[in-house]
C-alpha positions as CSV (number, residue, x, y, z in Angstrom):
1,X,0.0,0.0,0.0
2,X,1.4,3.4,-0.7
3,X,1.2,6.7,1.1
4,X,-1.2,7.9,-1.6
5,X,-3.6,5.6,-1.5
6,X,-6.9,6.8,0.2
7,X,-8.5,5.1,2.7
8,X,-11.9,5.9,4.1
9,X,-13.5,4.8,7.0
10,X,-17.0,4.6,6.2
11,X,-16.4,1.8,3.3
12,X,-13.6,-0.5,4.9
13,X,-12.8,-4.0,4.0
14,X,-13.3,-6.2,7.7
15,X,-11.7,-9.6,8.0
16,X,-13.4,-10.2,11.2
17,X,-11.8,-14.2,11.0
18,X,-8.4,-13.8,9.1
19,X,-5.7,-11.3,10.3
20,X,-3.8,-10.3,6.7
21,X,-0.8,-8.7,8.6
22,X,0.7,-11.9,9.9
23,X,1.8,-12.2,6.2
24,X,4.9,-10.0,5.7
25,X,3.8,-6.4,4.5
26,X,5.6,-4.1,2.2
27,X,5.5,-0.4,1.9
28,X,6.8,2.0,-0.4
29,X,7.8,5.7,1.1
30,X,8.8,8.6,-1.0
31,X,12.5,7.2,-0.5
32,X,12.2,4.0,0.7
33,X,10.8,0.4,0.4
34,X,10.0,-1.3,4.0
35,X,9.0,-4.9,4.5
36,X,7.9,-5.9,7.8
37,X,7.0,-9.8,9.2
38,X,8.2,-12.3,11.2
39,X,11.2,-14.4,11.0
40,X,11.9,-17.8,12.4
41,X,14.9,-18.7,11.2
42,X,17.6,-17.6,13.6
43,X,18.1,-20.6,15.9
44,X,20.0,-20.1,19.1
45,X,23.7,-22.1,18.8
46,X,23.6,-23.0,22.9
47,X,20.2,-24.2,23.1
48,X,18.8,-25.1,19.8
49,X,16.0,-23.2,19.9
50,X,14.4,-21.6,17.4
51,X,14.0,-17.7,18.0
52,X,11.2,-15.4,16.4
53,X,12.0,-12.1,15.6
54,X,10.2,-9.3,14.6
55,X,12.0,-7.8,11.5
56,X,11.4,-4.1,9.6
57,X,13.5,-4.2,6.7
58,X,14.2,-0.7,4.9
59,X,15.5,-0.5,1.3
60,X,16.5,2.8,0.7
61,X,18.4,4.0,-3.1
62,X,21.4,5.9,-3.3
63,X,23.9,7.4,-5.3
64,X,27.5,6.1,-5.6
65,X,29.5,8.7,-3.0
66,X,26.0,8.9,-0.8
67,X,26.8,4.8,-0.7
68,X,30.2,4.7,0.4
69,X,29.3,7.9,2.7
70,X,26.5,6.0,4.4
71,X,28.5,2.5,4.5
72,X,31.5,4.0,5.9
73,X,28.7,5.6,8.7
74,X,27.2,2.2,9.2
75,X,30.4,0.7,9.7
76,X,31.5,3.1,12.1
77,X,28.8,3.4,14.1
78,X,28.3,-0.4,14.6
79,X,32.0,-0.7,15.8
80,X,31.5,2.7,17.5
81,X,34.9,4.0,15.4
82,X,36.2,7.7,16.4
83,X,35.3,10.3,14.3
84,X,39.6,10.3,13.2
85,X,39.0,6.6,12.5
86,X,35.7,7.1,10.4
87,X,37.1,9.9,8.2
88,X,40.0,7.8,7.5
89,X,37.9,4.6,7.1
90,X,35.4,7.2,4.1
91,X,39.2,7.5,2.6
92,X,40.3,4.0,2.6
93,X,36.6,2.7,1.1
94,X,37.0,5.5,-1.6
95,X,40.6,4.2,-2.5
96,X,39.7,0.6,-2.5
97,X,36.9,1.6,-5.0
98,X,39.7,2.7,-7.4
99,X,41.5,-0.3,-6.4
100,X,41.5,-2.9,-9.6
101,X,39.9,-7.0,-8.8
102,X,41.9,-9.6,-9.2
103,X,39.8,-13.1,-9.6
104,X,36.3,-10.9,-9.2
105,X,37.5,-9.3,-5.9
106,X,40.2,-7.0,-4.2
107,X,41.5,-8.3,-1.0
108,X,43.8,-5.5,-0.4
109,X,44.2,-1.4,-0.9
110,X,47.6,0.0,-1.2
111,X,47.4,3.3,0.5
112,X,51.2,5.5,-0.1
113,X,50.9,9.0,1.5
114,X,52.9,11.6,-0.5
115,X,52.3,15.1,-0.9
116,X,48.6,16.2,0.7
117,X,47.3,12.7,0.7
118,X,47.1,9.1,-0.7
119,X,48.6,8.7,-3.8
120,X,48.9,12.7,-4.1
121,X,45.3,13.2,-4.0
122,X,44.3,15.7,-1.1
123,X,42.4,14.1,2.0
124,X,41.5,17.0,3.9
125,X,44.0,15.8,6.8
126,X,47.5,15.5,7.2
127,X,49.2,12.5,7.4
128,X,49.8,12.2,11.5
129,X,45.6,12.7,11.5
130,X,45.4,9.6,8.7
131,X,47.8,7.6,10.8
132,X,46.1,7.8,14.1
133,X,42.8,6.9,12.4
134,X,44.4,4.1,10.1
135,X,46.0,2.7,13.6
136,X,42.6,2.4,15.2
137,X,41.1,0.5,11.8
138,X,44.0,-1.9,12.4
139,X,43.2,-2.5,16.2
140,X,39.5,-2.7,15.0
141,X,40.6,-5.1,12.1
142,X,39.3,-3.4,9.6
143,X,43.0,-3.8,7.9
144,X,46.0,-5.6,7.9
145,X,49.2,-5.2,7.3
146,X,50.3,-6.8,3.9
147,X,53.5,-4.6,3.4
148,X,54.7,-1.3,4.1
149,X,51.8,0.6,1.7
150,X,49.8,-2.0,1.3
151,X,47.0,-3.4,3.6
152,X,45.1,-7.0,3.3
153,X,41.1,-5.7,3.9
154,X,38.3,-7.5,5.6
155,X,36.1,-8.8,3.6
156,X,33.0,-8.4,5.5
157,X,33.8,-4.4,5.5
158,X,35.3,-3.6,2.3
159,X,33.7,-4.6,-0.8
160,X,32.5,-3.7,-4.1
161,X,28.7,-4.5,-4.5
162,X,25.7,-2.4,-4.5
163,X,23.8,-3.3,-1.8
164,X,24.8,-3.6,2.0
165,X,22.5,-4.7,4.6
166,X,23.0,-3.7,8.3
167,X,21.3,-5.2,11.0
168,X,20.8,-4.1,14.2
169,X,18.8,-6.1,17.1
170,X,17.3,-5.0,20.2
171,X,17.1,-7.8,23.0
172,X,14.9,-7.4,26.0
173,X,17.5,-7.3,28.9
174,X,16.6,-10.7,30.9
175,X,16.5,-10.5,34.9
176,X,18.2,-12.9,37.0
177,X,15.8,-14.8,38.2
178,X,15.0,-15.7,34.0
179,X,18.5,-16.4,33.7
180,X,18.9,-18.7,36.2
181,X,15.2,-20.7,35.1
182,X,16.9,-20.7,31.6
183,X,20.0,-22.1,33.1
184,X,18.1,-24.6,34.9
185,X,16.4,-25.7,32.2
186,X,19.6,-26.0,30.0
187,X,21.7,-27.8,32.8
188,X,18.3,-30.3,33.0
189,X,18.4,-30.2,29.3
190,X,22.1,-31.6,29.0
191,X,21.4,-34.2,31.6
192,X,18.8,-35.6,29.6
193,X,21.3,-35.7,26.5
194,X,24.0,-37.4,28.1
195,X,21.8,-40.0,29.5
């Protein structure tokens, strides 16, 4: 259904025995496609159980540099980089697009400062600024070191597709008394198993 689409009150369609939103829904917005639903499909690794989760997906266009802007953002904010460290993470993913495939992917970016920047080209920040941020992408493992220039990238972080997908989940903080039932149940659980 869009955001155009008129709906009056007086002449409504009832489905007094059928609920039709238990089926995922899609939506388009003036800049954005959103799917809602449920998913079963994550199961939990220690217990085997399978988890529902309520999902909102948005799908949201952009141009190439408002791509790698809002990547390198994504990136940053989900492994809560410094603002030094996410400029020079914006720099790095713009170099890396320049950066030739070998075999259909690039698993490195060569990244020589001379002059105002890398490879010559200006970075709006000198090259002790680049440095710190570049050393916290390194602790963060963002990069590698493959030589003195050169850096091996990760591939989950740098990559040259057009889509990226970032998920972010909210968990309901669990009290103890919950934990220790769950831990309970899981000791009882493995007792069963190894009998």
């Amino acid at each position: 259904m869009s955001l155009k689409t008129s709906i009056n009150l007086r002449k409504l369609e009832y489905s007094p025995t059928i609920n039709p939103l238990v089926e995922p829904q899609q939506v388009t917005t003036k800049r954005r496609y959103v799917r809602s639903g449920r998913s079963e499909e994550l199961i939990n690794t220690a217990t085997g159980e399978v988890v529902g989760v309520a999902a909102i997906h948005q799908i949201e266009e952009k141009d190439d540099a408002e791509f790698v802007k809002v990547f390198a953002a994504g990136a940053a904010a989900a492994y809560e980089l410094g603002k030094t460290a996410h400029r020079v993470f914006q720099v790095i993913l713009e170099e890396y697009q320049r950066t030739p495939m070998s075999k259909g992917y690039a698993d490195h970016v060569n990244l020589f400062w001379f002059g105002n920047g890398i490879e010559g080209r200006d970075v709006g920040m000198s090259e002790k600024t680049f440095q710190r941020g570049l050393k916290e992408l390194l602790e963060k493992k963002f990069l590698s070191p493959k030589g003195p220039t050169a850096f091996w990238t990760n591939p989950a972080l740098f990559f040259k597709g057009d889509r990226v997908l970032f998920i972010k989940e909210y968990r309901r903080r669990v009290t103890s008394v919950e934990q220790q039932n769950r831990d309970e149940l899981e000791k009882h659980r493995l007792s069963e198993v190894t009998q």
